[in-house]
VOPAGU-2260 file (C-alpha; in pm, 1 decimal, decimal comma):
REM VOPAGU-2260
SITE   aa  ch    i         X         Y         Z
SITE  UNK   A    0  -17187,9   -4495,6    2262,4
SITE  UNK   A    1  -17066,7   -4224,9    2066,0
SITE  UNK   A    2  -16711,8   -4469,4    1998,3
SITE  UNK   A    3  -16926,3   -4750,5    1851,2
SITE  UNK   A    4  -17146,8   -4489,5    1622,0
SITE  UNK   A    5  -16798,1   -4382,6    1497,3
SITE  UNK   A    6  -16617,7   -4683,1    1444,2
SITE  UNK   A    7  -16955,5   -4795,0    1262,7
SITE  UNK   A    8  -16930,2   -4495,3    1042,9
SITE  UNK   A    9  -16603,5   -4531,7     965,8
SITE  UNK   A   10  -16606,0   -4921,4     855,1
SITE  UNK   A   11  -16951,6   -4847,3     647,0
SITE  UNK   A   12  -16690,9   -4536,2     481,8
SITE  UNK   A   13  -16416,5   -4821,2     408,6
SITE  UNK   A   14  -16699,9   -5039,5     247,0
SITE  UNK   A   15  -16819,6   -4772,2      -2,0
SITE  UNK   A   16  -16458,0   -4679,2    -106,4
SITE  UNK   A   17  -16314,4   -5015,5    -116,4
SITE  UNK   A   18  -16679,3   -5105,2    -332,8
SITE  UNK   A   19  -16625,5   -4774,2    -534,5
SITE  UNK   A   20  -16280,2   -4918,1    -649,0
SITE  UNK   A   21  -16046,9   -4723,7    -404,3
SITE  UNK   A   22  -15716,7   -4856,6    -321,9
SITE  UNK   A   23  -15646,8   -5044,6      12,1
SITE  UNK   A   24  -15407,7   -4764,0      90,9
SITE  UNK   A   25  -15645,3   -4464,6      54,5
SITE  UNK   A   26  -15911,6   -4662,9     331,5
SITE  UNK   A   27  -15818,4   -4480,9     647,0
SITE  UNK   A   28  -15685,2   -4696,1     951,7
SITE  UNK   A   29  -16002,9   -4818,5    1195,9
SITE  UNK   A   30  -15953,9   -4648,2    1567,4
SITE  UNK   A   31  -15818,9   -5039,4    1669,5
SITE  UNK   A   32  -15531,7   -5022,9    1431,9
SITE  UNK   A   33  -15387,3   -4699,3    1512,2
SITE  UNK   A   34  -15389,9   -4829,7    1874,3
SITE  UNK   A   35  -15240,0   -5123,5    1777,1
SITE  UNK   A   36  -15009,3   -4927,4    1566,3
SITE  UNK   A   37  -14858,9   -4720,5    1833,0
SITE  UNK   A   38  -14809,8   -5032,6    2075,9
SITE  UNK   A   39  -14592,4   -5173,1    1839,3
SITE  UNK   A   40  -14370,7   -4867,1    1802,5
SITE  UNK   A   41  -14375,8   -4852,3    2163,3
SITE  UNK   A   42  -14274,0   -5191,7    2206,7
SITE  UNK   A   43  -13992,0   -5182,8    1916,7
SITE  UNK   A   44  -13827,6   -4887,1    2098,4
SITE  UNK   A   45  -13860,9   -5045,6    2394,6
SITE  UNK   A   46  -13662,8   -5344,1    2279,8
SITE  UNK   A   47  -13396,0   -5092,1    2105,9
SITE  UNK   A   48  -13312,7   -4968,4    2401,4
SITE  UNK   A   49  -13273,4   -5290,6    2616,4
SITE  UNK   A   50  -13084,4   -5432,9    2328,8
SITE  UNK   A   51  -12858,2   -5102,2    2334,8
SITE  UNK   A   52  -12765,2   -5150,1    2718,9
SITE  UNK   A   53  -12430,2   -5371,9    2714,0
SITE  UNK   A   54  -12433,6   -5644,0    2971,6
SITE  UNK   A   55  -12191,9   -5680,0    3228,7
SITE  UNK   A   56  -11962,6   -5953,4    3277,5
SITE  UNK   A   57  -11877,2   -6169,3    3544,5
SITE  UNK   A   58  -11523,3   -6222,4    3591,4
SITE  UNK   A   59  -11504,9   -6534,7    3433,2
SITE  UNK   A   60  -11648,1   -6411,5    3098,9
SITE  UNK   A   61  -11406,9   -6085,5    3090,0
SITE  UNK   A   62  -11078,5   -6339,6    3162,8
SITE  UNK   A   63  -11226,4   -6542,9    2873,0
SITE  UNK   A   64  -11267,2   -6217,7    2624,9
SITE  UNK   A   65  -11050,8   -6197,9    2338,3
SITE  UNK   A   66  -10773,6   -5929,0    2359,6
SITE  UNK   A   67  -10906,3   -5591,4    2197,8
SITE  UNK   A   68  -11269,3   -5706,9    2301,0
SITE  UNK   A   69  -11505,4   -5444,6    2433,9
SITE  UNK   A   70  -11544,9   -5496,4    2811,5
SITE  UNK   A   71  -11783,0   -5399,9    3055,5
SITE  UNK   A   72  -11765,4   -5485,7    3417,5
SITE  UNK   A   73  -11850,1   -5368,7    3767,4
SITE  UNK   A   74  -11557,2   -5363,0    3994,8
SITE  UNK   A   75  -11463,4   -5193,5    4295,0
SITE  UNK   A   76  -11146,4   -4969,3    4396,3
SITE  UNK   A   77  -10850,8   -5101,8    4567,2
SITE  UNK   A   78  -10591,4   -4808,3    4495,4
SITE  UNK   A   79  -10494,6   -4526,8    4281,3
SITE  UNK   A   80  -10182,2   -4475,8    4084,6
SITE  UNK   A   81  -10206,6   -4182,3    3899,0
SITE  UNK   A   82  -10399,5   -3899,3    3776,8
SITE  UNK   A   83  -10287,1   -3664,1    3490,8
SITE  UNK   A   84  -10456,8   -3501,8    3216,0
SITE  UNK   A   85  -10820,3   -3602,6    3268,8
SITE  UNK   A   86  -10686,4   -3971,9    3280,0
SITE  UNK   A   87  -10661,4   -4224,1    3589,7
SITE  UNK   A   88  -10517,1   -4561,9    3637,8
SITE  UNK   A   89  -10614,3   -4749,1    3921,7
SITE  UNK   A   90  -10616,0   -5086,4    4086,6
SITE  UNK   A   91  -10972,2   -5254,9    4139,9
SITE  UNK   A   92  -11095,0   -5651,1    4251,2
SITE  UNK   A   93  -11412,4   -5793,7    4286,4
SITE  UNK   A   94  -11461,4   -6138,8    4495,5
SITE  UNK   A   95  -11365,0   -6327,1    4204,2
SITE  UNK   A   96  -11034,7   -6135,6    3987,4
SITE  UNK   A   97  -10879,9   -5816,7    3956,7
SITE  UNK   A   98  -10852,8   -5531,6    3723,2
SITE  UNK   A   99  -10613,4   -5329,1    3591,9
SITE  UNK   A  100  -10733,3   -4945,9    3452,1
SITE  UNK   A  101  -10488,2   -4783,3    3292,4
SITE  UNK   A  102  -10566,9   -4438,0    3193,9
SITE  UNK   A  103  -10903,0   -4501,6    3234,5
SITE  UNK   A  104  -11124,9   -4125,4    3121,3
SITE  UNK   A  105  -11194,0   -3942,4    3505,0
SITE  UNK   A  106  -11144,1   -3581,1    3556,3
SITE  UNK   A  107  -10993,1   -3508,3    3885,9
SITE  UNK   A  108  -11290,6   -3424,8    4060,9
SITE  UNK   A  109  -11394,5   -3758,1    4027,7
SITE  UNK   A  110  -11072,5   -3867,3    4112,6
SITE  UNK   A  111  -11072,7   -3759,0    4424,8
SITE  UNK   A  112  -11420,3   -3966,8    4441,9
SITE  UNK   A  113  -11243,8   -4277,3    4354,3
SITE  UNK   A  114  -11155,5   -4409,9    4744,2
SITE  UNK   A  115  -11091,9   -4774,5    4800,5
SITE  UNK   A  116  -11369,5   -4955,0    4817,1
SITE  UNK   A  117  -11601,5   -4764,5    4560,4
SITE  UNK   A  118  -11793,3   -4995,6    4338,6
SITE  UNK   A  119  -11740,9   -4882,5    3981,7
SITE  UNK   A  120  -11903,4   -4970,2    3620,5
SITE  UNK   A  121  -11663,7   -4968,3    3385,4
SITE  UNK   A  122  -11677,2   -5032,8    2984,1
SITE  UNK   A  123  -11349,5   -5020,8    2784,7
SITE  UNK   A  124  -11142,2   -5249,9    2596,3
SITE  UNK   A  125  -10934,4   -5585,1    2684,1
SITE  UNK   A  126  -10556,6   -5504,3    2576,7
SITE  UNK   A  127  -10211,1   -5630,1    2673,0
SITE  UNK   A  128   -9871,2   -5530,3    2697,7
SITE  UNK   A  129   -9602,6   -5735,3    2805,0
SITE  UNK   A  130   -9787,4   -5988,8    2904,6
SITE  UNK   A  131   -9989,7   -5767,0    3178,0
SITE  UNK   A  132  -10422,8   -5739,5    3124,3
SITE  UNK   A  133  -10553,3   -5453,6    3165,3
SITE  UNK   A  134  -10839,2   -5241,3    3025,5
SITE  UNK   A  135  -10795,7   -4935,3    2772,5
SITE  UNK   A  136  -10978,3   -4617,4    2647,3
SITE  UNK   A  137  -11210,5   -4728,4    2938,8
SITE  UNK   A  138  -11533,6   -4467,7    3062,2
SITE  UNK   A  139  -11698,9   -4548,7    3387,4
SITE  UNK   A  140  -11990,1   -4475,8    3630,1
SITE  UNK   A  141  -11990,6   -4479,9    4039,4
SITE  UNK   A  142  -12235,9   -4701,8    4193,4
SITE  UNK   A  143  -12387,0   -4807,2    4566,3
SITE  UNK   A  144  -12154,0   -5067,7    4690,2
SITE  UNK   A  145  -11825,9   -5132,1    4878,0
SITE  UNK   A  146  -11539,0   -5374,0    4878,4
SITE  UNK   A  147  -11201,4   -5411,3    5015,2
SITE  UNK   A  148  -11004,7   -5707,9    4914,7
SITE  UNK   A  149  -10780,9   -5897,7    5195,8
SITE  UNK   A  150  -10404,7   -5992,3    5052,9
SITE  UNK   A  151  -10415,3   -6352,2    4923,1
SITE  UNK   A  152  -10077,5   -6508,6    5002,5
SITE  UNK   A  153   -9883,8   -6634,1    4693,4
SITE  UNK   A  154   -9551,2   -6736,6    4790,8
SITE  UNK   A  155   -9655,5   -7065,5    4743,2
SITE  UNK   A  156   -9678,9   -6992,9    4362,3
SITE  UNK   A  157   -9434,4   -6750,7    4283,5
SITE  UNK   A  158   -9276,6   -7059,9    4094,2
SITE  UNK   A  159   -9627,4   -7201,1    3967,0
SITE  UNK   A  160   -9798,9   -7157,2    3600,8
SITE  UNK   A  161  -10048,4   -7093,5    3760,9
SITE  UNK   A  162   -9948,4   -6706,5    3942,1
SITE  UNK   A  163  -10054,3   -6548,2    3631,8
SITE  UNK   A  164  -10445,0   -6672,5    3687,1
SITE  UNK   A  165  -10383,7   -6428,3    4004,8
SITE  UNK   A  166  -10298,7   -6114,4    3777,1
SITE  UNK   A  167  -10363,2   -5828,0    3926,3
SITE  UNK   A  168  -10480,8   -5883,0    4254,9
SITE  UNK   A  169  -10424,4   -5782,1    4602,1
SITE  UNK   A  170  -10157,7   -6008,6    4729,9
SITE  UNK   A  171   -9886,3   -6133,9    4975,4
SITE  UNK   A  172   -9554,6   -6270,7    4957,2
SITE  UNK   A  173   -9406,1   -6393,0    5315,1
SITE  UNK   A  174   -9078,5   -6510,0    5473,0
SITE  UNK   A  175   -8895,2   -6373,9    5165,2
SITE  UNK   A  176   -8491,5   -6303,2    5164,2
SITE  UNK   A  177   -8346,4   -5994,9    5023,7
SITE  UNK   A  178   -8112,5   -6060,5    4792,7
SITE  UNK   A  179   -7801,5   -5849,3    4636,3
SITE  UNK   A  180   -7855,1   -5613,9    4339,6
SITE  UNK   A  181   -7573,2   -5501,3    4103,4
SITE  UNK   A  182   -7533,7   -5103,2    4126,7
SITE  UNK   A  183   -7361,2   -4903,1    3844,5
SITE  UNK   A  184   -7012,0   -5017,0    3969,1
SITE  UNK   A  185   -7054,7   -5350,5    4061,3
SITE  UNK   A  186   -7133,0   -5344,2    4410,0
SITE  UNK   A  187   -7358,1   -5525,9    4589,4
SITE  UNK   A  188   -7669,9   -5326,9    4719,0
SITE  UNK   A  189   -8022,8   -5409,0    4884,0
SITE  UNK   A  190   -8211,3   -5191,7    4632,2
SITE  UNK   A  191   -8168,2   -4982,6    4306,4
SITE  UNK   A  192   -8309,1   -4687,1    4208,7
SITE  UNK   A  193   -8500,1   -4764,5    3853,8
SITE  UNK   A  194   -8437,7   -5132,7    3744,4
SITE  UNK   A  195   -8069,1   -5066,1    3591,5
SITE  UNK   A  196   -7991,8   -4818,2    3873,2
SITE  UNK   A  197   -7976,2   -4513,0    3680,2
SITE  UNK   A  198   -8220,0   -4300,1    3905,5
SITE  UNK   A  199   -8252,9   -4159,7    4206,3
SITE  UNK   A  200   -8435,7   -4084,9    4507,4
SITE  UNK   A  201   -8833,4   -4020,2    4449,1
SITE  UNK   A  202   -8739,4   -4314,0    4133,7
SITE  UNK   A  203   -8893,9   -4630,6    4112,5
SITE  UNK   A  204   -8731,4   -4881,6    4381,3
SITE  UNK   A  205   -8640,0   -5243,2    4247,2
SITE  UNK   A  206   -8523,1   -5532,1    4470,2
SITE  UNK   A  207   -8433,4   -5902,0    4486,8
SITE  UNK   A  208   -8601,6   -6150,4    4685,2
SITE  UNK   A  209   -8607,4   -6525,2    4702,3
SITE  UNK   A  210   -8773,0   -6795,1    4829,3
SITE  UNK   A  211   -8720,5   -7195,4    4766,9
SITE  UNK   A  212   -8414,3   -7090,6    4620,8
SITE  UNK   A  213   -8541,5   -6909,3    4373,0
SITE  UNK   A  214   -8507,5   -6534,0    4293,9
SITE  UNK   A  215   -8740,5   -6239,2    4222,0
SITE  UNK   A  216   -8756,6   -5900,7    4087,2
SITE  UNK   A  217   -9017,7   -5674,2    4272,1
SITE  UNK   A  218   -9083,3   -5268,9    4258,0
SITE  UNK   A  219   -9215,9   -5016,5    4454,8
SITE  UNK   A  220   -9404,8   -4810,9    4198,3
SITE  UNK   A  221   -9334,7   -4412,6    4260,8
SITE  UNK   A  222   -9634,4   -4335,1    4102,7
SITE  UNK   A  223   -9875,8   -4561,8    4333,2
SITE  UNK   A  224   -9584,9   -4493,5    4635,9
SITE  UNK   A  225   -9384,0   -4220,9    4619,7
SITE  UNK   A  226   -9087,2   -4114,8    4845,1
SITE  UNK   A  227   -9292,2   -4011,6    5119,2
SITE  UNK   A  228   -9480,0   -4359,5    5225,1
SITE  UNK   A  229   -9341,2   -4576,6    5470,1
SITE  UNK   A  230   -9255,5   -4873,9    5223,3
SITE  UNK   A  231   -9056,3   -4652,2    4981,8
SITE  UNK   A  232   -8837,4   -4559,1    5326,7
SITE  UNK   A  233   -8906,0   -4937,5    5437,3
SITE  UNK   A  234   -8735,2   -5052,8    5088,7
SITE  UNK   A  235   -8434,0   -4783,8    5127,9
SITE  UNK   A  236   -8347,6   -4903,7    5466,2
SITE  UNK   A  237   -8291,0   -5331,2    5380,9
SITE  UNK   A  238   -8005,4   -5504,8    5390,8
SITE  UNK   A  239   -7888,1   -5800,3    5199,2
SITE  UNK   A  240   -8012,6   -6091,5    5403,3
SITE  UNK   A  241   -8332,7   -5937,7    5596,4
SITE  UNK   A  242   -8653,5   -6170,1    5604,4
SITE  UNK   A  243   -8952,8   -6017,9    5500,4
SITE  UNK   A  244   -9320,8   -6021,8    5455,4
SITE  UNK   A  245   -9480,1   -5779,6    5145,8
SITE  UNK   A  246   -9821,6   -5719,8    5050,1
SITE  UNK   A  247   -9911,9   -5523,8    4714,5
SITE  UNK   A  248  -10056,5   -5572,1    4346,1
SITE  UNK   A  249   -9983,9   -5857,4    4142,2
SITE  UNK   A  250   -9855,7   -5621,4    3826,3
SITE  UNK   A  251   -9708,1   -5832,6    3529,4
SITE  UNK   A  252   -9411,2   -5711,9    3296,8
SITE  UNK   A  253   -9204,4   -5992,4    3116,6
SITE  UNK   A  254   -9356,3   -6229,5    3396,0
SITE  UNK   A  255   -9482,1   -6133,4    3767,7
SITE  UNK   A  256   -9335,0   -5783,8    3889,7
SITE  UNK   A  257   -9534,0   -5704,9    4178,8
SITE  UNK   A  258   -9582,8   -5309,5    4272,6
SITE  UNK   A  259   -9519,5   -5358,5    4674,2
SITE  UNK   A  260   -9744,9   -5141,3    4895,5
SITE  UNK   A  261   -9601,4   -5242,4    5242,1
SITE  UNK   A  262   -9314,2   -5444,3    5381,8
SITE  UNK   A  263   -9259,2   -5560,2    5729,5
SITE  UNK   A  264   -8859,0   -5681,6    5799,5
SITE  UNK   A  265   -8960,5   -6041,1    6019,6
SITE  UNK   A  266   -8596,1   -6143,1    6110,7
């Protein structure tokens, strides 16, 4: 009761000022539109911040982005390269495509967070370099969720167009023959330390292996596997001629260059 004596109060006020020649601006607002007022300032910052969230894409959409095109995507953990001044580069994969984060912003205590598995939301930017995908100057958030990929095999497409579609992703290569590498006199060796050779032990390893008569240049990273891990010792010990199976990460540099993470000698 008191409400509707007010409002009518009010509204008989606007009458005699509007009648008395007062400007539409000096009549004060009616209790209805300052309510109605506030909603839509309510509502506008509502829709501010929805429209300020970035959306998350789906694999599909990020492999389609533009290089230099700001990214976001949810992904999960597969393994960790490096960690060095507040900056991480890992290996992730979600059901569909893989990831590359390379010095991605994580201090070291959340570093040590990062075990495979661990679904991550990540926003950065699409760039390249020599020929390999990966995201830069990238931020990211842990969320609920896990995920470990299972090696796809792709020694079937080693020689395909198509490998590249497969960048970055947990992979296997079977039946494959070491082949000879050139050391820094000419001989013929199973493995070299750096890809001319010119390193040494705790290096990168690089190796030749072949397939359909084809031949291919793969690494064990020192970074992702140092000296200590069973395939960096695996790697040391081949000989020209062993058969073997691999598994690692489909890395890209001047065409495919996979970082190994395990290798089993088969014959």
């Amino acid at each position: 009761m008191k409400k509707s004596v007010a409002l009518l109060l009010t509204l008989a006020f606007a009458f005699s000022m509007v009648a008395c020649g007062a400007k539409t601006e000096d009549v004060p607002a009616t209790e209805e539109a300052v309510v109605e007022e506030n909603v839509v300032e309510e509502t506008t910052e509502e829709v501010t911040e929805e429209t300020a969230e970035v959306a998350v894409m789906t694999y599909e959409e990020y492999a389609a982005a533009e290089i230099d095109t700001e990214v976001t995507v949810e992904t999960y953990v597969q393994a960790k390269q490096s960690w060095w001044e507040d900056k991480a580069t890992v290996y992730t994969q979600d059901e569909n495509g893989a990831y590359f984060l390379y010095e991605m912003a994580c201090s070291e205590e959340d570093y040590a967070k990062l075990v495979p598995g661990t679904k991550i939301r990540v926003n950065g930017y699409k760039a390249e370099w020599s020929g390999e995908v990966e995201i830069v100057d990238a931020t990211f958030e842990i969320l609920e969720g896990n995920y470990i990929a299972e090696a796809e095999d792709m020694t079937a497409l080693l020689a395909s167009e198509e490998l590249i579609n497969h960048q970055n992703k947990f992979v296997a290569f079977k039946g494959m023959t070491v082949e000879a590498s050139k050391d820094a006199d000419g001989n013929d060796v199973a493995f070299l330390y750096n890809w001319d050779g010119s390193g040494e032990d705790g290096n990168d390893l690089y190796f030749n292996v072949s397939v359909d008569g084809q031949t291919y240049n793969f690494v064990v990273e020192s970074y992702l596997c140092d000296n200590t891990t069973e395939v960096y010792n695996a790697v040391k010990n081949l000989q020209i001629g062993d058969v073997v199976d691999m598994e690692g990460f489909l890395y890209w540099y001047e065409g495919a260059n996979p970082h190994i993470t395990s290798l089993t000698v088969v014959e």
